[in-house]
C-alpha positions as CSV (number, residue, x, y, z in Angstrom):
1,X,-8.7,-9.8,-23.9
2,X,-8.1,-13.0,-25.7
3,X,-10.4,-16.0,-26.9
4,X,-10.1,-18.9,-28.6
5,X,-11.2,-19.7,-32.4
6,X,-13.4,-22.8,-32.6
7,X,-12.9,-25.4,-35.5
8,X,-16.2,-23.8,-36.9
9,X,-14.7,-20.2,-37.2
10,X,-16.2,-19.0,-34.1
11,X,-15.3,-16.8,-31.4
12,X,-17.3,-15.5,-28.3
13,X,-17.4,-11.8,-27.9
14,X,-16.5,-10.5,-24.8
15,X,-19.5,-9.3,-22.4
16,X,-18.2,-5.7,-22.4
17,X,-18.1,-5.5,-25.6
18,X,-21.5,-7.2,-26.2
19,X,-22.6,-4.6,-23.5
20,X,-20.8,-1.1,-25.1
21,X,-23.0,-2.1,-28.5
22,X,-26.3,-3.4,-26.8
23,X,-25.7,-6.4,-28.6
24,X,-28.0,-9.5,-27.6
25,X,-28.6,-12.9,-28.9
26,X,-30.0,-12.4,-32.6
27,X,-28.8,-9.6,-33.4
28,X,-26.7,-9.1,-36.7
29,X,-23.3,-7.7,-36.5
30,X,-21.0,-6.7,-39.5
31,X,-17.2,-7.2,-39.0
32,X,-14.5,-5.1,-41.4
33,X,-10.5,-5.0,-41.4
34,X,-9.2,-1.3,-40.9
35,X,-6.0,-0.3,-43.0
36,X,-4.1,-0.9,-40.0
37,X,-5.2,-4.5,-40.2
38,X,-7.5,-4.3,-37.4
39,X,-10.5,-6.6,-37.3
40,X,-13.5,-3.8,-36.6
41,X,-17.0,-5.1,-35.1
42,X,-20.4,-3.0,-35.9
43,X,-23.9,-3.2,-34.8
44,X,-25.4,-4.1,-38.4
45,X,-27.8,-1.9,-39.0
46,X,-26.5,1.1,-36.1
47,X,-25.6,4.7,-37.5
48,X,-22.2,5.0,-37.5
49,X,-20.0,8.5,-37.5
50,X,-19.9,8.9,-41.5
51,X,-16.2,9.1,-42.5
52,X,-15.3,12.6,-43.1
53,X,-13.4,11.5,-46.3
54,X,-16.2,9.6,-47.8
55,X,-17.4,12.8,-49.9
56,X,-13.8,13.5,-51.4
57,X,-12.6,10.3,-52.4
58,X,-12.7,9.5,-56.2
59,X,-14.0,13.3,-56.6
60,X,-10.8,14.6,-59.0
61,X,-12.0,14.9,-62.3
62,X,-9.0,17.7,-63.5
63,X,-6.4,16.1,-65.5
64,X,-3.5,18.2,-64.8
65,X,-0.1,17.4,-66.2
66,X,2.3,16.9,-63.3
67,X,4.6,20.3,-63.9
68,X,1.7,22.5,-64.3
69,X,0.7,21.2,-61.3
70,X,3.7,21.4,-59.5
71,X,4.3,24.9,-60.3
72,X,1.0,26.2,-59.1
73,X,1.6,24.3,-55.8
74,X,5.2,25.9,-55.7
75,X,4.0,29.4,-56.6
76,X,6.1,29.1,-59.3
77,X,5.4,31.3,-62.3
């Protein structure tokens, strides 16, 4: 479905969409861009599915030296 920015910067969301997150006049919505580049829309405040990668990232604390850890990927003794 397509819509039409105002000069303001606004846009109306589509009733099915208002509908799927039981959104209604007042209520606060967050929007985010994906890595694809795709503009997301949330339910401010609704629990979302937490990302699965969330607990990993910026976890590696190992400072390994890029052979040693090549070899132990490889199997390589």
């Amino acid at each position: 479905m397509t819509t039409t920015l105002t000069s303001k910067g606004q846009v109306t969301i589509p009733k099915h969409i208002r509908d799927a997150l039981s959104l209604a006049p007042g209520c606060l919505v967050e929007f985010a861009v994906n890595r694809d580049g795709d503009v997301v829309i949330h339910k401010a405040g609704a629990k979302r599915k937490p990302d699965r990668f969330d607990a990993a990232r910026g976890k590696a604390n190992v400072k390994w030296r890029t052979d040693d850890l090549m070899a132990l990927l490889r199997g390589e003794d």
